[in-house]
PAFIFI-230198 format. One record per residue: residue number from 1; residue in three letters; x, y, z of N, C-alpha, C in turn. Coordinates in nm, 2 decimals. Example, Ala and Ser with C-alpha at 12.3 -4.5 7.8 and 13.67 -1.06 7.14 Angstrom:
% PAFIFI-230198
(1 "ALA" (1.32 -0.57 0.78) (1.23 -0.45 0.78) (1.32 -0.33 0.78))
(2 "SER" (1.28 -0.22 0.71) (1.37 -0.11 0.71) (1.29 0.00 0.79))
END
This chain:
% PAFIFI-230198
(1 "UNK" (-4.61 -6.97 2.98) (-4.68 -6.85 2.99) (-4.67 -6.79 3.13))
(2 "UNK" (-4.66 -6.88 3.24) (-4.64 -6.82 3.37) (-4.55 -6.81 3.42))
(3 "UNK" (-4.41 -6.83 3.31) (-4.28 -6.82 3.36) (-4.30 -6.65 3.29))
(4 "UNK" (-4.36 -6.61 3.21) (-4.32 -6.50 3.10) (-4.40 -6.37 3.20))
(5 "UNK" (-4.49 -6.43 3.25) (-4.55 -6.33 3.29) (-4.51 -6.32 3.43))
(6 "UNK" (-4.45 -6.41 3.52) (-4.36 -6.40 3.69) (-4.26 -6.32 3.60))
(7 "UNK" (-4.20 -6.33 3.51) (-4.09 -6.21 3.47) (-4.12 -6.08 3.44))
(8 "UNK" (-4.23 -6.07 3.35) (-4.26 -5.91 3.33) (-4.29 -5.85 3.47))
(9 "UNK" (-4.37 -5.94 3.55) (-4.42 -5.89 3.71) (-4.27 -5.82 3.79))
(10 "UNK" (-4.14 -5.92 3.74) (-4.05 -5.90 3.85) (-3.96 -5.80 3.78))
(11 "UNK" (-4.00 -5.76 3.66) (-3.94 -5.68 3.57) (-3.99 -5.51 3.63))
(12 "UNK" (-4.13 -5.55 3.64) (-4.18 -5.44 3.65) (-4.19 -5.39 3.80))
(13 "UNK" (-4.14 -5.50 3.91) (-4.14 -5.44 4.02) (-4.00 -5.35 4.07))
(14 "UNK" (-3.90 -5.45 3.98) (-3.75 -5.40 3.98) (-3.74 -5.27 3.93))
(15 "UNK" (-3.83 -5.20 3.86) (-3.78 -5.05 3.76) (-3.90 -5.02 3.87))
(16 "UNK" (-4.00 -5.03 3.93) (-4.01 -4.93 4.01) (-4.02 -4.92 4.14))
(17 "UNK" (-3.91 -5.01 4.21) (-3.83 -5.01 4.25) (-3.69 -4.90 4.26))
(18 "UNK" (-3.68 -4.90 4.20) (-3.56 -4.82 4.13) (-3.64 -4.67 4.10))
(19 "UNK" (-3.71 -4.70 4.01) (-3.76 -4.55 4.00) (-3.81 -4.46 4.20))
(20 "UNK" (-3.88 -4.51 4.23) (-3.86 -4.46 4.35) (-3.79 -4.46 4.47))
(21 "UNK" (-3.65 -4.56 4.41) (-3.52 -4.53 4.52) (-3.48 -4.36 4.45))
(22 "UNK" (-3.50 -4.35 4.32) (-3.44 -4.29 4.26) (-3.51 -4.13 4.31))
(23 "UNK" (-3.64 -4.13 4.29) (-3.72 -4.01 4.32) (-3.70 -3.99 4.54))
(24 "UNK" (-3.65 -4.11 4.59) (-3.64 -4.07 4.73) (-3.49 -3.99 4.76))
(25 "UNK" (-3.40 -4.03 4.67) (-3.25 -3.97 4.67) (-3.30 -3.85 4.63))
(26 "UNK" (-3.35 -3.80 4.54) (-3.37 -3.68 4.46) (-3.42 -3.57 4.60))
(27 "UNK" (-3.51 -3.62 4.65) (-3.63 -3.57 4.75) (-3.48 -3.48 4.88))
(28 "UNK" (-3.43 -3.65 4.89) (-3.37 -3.61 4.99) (-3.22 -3.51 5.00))
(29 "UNK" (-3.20 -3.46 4.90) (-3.10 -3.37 4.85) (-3.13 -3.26 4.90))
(30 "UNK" (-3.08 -3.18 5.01) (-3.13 -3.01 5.02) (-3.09 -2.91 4.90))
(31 "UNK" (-3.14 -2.86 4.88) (-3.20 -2.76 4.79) (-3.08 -2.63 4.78))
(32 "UNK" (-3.08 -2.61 4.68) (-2.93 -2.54 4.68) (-2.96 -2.42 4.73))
(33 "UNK" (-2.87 -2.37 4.84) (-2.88 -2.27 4.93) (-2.91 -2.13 4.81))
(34 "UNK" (-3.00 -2.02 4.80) (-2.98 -1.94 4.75) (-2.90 -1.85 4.85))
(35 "UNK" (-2.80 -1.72 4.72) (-2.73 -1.68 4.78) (-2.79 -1.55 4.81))
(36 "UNK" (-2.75 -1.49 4.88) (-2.87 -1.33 4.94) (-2.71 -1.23 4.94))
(37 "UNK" (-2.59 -1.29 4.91) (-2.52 -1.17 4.90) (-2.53 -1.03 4.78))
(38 "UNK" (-2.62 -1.05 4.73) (-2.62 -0.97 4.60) (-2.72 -0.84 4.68))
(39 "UNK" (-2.62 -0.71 4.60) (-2.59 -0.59 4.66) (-2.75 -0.53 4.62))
(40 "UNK" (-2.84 -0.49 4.76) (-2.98 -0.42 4.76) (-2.95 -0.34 4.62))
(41 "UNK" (-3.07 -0.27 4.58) (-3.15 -0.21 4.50) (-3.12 -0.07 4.59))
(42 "UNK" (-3.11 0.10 4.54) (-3.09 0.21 4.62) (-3.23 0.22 4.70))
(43 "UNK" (-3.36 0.18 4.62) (-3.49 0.16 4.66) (-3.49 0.11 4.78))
(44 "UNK" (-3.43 -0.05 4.76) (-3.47 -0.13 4.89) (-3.36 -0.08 5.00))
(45 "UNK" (-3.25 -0.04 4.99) (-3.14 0.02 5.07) (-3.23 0.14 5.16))
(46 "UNK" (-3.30 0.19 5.07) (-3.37 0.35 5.12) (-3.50 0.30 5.21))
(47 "UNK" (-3.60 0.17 5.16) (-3.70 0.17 5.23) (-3.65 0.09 5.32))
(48 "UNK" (-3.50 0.04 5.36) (-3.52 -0.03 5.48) (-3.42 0.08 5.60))
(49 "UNK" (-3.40 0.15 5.54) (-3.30 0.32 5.63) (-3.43 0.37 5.66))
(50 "UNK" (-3.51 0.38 5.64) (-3.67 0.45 5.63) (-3.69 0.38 5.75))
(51 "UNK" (-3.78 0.27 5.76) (-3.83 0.20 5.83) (-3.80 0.19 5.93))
(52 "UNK" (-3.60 0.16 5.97) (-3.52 0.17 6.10) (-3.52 0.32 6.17))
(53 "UNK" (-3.60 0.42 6.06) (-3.57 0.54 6.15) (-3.71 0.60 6.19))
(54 "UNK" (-3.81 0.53 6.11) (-3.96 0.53 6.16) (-3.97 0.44 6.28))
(55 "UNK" (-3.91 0.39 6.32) (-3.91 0.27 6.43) (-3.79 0.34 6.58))
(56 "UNK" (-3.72 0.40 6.52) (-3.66 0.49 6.62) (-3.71 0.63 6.63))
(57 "UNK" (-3.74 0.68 6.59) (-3.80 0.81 6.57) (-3.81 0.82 6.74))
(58 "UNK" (-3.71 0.92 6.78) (-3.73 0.99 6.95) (-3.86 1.04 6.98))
(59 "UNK" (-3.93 1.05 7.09) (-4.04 1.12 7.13) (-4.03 1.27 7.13))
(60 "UNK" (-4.09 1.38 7.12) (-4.21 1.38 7.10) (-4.21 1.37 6.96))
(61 "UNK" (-4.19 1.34 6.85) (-4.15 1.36 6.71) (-4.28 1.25 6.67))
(62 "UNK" (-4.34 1.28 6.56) (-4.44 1.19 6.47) (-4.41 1.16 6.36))
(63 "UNK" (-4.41 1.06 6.32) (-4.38 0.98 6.18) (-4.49 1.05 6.14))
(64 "UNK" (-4.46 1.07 5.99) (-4.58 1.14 5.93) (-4.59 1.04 5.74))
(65 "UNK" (-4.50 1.02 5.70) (-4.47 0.98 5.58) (-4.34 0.93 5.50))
(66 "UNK" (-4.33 0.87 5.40) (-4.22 0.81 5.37) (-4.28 0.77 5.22))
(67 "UNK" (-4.17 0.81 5.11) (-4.20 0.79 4.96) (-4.10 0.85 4.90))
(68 "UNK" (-4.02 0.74 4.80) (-3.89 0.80 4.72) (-3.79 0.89 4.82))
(69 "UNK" (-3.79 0.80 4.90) (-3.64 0.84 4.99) (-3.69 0.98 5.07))
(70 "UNK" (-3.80 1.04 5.07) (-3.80 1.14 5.16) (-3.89 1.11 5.25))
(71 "UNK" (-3.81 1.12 5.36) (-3.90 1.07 5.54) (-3.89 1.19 5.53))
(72 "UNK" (-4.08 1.20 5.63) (-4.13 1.33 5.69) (-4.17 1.28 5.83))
(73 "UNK" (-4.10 1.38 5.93) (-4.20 1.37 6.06) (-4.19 1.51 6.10))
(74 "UNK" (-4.28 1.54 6.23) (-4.36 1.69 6.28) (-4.30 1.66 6.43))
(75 "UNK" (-4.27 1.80 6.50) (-4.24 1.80 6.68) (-4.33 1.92 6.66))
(76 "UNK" (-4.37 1.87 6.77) (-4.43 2.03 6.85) (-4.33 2.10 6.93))
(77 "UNK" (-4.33 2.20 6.91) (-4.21 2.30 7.00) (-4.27 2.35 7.17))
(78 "UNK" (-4.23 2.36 7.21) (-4.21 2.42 7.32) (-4.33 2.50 7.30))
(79 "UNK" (-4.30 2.59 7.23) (-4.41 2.74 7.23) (-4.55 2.70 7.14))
(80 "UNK" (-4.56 2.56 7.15) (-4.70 2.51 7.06) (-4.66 2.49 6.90))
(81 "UNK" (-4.56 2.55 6.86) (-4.55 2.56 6.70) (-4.53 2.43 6.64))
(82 "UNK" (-4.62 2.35 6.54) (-4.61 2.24 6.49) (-4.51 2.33 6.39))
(83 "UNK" (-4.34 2.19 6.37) (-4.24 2.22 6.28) (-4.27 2.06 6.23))
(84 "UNK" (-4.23 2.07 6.08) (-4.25 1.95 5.99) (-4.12 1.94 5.94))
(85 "UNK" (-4.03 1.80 5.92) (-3.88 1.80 5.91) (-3.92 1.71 5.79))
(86 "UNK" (-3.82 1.70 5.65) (-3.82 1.59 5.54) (-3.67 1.61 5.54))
(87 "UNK" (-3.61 1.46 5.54) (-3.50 1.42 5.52) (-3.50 1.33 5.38))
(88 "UNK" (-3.42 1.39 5.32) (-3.44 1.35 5.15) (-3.33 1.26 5.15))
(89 "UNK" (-3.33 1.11 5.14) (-3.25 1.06 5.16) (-3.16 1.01 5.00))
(90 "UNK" (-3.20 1.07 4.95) (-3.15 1.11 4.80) (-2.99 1.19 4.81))
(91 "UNK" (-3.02 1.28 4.92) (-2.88 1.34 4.94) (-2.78 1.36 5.03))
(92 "UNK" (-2.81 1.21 5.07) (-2.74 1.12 5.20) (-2.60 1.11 5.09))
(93 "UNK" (-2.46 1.23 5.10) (-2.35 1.20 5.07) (-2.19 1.22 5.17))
(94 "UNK" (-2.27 1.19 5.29) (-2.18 1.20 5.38) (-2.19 1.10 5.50))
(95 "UNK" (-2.09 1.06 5.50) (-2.10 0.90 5.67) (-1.97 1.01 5.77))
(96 "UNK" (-1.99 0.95 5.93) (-1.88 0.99 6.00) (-1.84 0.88 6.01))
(97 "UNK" (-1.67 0.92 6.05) (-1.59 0.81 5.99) (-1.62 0.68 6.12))
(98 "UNK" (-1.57 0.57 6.03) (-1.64 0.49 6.12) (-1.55 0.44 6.26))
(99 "UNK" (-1.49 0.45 6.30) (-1.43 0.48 6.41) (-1.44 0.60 6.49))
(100 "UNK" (-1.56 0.69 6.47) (-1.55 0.75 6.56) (-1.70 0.76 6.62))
(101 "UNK" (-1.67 0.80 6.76) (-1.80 0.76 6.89) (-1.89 0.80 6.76))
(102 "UNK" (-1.91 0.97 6.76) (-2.00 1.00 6.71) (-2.05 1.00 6.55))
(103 "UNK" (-2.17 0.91 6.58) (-2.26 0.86 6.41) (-2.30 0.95 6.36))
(104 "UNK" (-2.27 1.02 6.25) (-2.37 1.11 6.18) (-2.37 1.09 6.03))
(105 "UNK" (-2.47 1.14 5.94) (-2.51 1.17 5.82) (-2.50 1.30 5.76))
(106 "UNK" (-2.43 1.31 5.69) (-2.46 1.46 5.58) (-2.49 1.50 5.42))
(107 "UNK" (-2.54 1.60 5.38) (-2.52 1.60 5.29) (-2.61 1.79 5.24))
(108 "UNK" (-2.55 1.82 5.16) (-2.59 1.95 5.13) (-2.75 1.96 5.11))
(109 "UNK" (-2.84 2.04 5.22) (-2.99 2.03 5.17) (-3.03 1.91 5.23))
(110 "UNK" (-2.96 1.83 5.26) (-3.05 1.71 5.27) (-3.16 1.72 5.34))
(111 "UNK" (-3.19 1.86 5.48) (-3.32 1.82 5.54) (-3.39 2.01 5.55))
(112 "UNK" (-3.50 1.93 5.58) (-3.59 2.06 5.58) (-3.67 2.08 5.69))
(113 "UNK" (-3.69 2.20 5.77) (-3.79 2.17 5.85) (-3.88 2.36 5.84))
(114 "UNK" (-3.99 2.33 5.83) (-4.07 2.43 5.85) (-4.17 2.42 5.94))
(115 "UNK" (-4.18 2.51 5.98) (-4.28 2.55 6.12) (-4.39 2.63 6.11))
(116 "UNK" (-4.50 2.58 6.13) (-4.65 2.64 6.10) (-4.60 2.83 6.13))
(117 "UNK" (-4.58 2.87 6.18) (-4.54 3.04 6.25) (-4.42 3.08 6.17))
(118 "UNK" (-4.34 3.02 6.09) (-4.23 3.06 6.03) (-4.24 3.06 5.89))
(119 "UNK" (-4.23 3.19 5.82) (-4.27 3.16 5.69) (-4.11 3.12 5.60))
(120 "UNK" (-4.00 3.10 5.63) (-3.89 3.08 5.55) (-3.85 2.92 5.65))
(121 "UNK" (-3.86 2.83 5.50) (-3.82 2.69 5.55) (-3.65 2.71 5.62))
(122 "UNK" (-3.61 2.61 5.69) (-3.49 2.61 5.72) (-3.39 2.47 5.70))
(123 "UNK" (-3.29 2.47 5.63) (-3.20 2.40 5.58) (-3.11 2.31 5.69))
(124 "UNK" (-3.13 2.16 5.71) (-2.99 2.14 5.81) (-2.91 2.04 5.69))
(125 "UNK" (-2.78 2.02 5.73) (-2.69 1.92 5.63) (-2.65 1.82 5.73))
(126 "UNK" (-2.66 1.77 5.82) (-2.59 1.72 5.93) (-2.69 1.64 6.00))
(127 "UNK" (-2.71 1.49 6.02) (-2.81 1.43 6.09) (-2.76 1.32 6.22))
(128 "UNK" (-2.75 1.37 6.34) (-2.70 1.27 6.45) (-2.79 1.13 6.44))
(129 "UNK" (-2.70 1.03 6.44) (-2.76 0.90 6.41) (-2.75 0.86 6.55))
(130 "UNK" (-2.61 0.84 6.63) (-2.62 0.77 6.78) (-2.48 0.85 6.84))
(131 "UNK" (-2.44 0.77 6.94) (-2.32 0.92 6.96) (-2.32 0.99 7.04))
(132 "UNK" (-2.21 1.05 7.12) (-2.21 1.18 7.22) (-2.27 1.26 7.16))
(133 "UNK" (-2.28 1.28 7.04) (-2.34 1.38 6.90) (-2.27 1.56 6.97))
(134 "UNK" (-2.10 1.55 6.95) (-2.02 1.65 6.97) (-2.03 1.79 6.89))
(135 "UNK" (-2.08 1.80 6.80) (-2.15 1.89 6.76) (-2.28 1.92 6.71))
(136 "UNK" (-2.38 1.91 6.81) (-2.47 1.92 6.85) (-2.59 1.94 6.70))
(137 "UNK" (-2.55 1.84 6.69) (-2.65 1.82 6.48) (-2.81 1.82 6.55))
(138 "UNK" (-2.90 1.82 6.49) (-3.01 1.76 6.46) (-2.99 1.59 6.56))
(139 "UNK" (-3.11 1.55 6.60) (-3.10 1.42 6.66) (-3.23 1.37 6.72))
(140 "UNK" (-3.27 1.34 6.59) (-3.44 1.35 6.61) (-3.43 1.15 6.66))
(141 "UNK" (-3.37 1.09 6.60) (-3.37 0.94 6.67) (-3.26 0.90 6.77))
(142 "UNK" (-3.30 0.75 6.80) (-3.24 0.74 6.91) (-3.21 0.55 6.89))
(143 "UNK" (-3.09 0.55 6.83) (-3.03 0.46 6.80) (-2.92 0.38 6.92))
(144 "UNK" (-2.91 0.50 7.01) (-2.78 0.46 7.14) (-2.82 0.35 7.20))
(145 "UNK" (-2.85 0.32 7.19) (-2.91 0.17 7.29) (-2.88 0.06 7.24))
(146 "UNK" (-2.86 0.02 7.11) (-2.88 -0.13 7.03) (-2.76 -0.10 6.91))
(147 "UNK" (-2.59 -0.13 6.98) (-2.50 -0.13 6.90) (-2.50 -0.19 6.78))
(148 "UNK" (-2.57 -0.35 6.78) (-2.57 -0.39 6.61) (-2.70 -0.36 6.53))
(149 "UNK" (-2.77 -0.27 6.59) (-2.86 -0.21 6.49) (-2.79 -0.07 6.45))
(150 "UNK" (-2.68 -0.03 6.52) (-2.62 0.06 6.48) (-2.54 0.06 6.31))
(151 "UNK" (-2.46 -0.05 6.37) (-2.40 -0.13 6.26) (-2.42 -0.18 6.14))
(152 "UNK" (-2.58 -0.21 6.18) (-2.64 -0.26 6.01) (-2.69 -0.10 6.03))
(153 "UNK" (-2.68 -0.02 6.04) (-2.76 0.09 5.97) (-2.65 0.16 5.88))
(154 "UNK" (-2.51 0.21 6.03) (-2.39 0.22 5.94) (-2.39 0.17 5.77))
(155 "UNK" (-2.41 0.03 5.78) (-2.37 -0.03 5.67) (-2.46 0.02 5.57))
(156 "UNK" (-2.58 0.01 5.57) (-2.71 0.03 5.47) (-2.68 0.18 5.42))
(157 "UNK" (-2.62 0.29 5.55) (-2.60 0.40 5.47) (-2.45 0.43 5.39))
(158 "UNK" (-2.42 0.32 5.43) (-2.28 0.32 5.33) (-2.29 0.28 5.20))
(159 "UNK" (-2.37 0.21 5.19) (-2.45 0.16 5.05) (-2.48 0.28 4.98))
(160 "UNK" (-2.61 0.34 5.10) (-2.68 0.46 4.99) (-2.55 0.58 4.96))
(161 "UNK" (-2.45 0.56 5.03) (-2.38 0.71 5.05) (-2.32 0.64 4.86))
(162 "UNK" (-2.25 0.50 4.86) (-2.23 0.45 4.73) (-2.29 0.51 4.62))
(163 "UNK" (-2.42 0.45 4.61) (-2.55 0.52 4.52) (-2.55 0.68 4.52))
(164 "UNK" (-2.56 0.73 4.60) (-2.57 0.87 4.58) (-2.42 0.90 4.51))
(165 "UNK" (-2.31 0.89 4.56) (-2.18 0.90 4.51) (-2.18 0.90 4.37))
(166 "UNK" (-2.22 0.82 4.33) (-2.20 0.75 4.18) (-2.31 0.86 4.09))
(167 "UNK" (-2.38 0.83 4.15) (-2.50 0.94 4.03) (-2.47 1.08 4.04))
(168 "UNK" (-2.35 1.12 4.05) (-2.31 1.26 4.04) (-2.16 1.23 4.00))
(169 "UNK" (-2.13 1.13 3.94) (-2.00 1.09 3.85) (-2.06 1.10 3.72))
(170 "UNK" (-1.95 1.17 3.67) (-2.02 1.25 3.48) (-1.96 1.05 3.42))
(171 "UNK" (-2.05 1.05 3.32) (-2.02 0.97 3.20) (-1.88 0.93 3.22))
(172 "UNK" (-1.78 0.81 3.21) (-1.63 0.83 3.14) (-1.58 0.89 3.25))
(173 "UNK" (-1.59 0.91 3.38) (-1.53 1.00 3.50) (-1.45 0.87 3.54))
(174 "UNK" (-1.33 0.91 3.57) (-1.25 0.77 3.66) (-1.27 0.79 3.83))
(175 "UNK" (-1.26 0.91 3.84) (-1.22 0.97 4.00) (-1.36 1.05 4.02))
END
């Protein structure tokens, strides 16, 4: 009887033994890298273009709001007149090319600015991102300073310029 039971003891120390060599290999395995290359959402593309341009927004200009791709901010003019600018970033379908100094955005309509004393809104298509800015666009931020935040912005609006592109291809369109 005491040979039967020093064997179940050594039986039972051996399997768990084993079972927790087994659960310390498991433990010690790193964790399979998830991958993050998978292509943003136009959403998440848009709230993070948002955020980089609420965070540069040039003085005197005020962040005012941000929802479904249209940033709003306000300057006071010179002559006192509060002007309110929305850049609809829905109609972000133009990049400058990317080798050249000057960064900009376009797109037909894409921004608006009205001014408390002006009763007819006014239309710009053209948005200076960083740049000598050679044809004197709009240039309400101020990106010149921090080249690879330039870069990932570049990139993000290459995305959206993607997205926008595409949702004005008819059904069955190749080109």
């Amino acid at each position: 009887m005491k040979i039967s039971k020093m064997l179940l003891i050594a039986a039972m120390t051996m399997t768990m033994g084993f079972t927790a060599n087994a659960q310390k290999k498991a433990a010690a395995k790193p964790a399979a890298a998830k991958t993050t290359s998978a292509k943003p959402t136009k959403a998440e593309t848009m709230d993070w273009i948002a955020g980089k341009l609420q965070e540069n927004l040039a003085a005197p200009r005020k962040f005012i709001s941000y929802a479904n791709g249209l940033f709003v901010y306000s300057k006071q003019t010179n002559s006192g007149d509060i002007c309110t600018s929305t850049i609809d970033l829905n109609k972000v379908t133009g990049l400058s090319n990317e080798y050249s100094e000057d960064f900009f955005i376009s797109g037909k309509q894409m921004g608006v600015t009205t001014c408390v004393k002006d009763s007819a809104p006014s239309y710009f298509e053209y948005i200076s991102i960083a740049g000598p800015n050679y044809n004197d666009y709009s240039s309400p931020f101020n990106f010149n300073t921090d080249k690879a935040l330039q870069e990932r912005m570049r990139k993000a609006l290459e995305t959206l310029f993607e997205y926008n592109s595409a949702a004005k291809k008819a059904p069955g369109e190749k080109f």
